[in-house]
DRENPANU-544016 format. One record per residue (C-alpha): chain; x, y, z; residue number from 0. Coordinates in Angstrom, 1 decimal. Layout:
- A X Y Z NUM
...
***
This chain:
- A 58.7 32.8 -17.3 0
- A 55.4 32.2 -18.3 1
- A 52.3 31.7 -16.2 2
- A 52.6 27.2 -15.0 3
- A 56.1 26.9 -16.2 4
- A 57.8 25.5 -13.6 5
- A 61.6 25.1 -13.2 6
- A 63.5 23.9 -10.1 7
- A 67.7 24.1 -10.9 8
- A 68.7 21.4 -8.2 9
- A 66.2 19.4 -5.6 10
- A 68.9 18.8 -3.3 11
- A 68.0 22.4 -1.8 12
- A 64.5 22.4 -2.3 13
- A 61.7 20.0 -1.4 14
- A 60.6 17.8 -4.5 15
- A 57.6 17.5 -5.1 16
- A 58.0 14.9 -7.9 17
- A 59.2 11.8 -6.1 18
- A 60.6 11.0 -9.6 19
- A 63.0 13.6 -9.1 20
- A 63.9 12.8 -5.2 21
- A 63.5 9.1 -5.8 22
- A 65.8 5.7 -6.9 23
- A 66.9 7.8 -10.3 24
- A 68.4 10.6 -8.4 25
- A 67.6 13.0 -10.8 26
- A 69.6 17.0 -9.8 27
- A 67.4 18.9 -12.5 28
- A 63.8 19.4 -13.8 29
- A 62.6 21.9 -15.7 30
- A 59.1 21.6 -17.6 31
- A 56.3 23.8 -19.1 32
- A 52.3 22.8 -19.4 33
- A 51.4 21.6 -22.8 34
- A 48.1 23.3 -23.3 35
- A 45.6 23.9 -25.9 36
- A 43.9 27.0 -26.9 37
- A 41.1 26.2 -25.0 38
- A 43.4 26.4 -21.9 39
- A 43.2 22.4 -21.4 40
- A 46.5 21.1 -19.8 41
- A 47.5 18.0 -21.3 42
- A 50.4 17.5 -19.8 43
- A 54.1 18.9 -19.1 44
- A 56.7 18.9 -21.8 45
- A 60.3 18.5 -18.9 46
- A 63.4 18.2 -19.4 47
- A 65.3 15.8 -16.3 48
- A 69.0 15.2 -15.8 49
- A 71.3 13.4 -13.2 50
- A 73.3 16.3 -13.1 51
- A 72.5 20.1 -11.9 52
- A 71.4 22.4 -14.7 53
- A 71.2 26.2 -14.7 54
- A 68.9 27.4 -17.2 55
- A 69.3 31.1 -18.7 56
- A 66.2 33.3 -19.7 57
- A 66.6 32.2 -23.5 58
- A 66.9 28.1 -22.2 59
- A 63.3 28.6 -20.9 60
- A 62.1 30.2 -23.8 61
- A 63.9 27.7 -25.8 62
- A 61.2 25.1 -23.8 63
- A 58.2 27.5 -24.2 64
- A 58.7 27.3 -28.2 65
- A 59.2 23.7 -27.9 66
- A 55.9 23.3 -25.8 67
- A 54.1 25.7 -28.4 68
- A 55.8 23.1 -31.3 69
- A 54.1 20.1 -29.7 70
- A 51.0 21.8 -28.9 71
- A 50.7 22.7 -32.1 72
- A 51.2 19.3 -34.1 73
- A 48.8 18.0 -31.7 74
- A 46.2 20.4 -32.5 75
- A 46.8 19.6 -36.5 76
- A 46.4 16.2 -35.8 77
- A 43.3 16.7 -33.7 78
- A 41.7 19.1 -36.5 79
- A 42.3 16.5 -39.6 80
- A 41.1 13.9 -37.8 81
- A 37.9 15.9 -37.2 82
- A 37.6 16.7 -41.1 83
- A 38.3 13.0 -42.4 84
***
């Protein structure tokens, strides 16, 4: 697991820190990775949330670390051609 990836597999045995999570929803399962530039900005957290508990394997998580790298870069592409036009 990389270095602020963060994955909880059910809040019912762990405080939540995300009231989201704990709250009216009851959400089971969070799992979610910082999007961040190459600059080591964080812009945000790609996450994944379900009703129902989730077990992720080593290759699910880094299933959602190339999916964070995906968005991060489109959003770096569409910062850098707006900076050329």
């Amino acid at each position: 697991m990389s270095r602020g990836s963060s994955r909880t597999q059910e809040w019912t045995r762990e405080p939540c820190p995300t009231p989201l999570v704990a709250g009216e929803l009851g959400l089971q399962f969070y799992a979610g990775i910082p999007l961040r530039t190459r600059e080591g900005y964080n812009l945000g957290t790609l996450c994944f949330i379900d009703r129902e508990p989730r077990t992720l394997n080593s290759q699910d998580f880094r299933t959602l670390e190339d999916l964070a790298a995906i968005v991060m870069n489109d959003l770096e592409q569409r910062m850098q051609s707006r900076r050329v036009s």
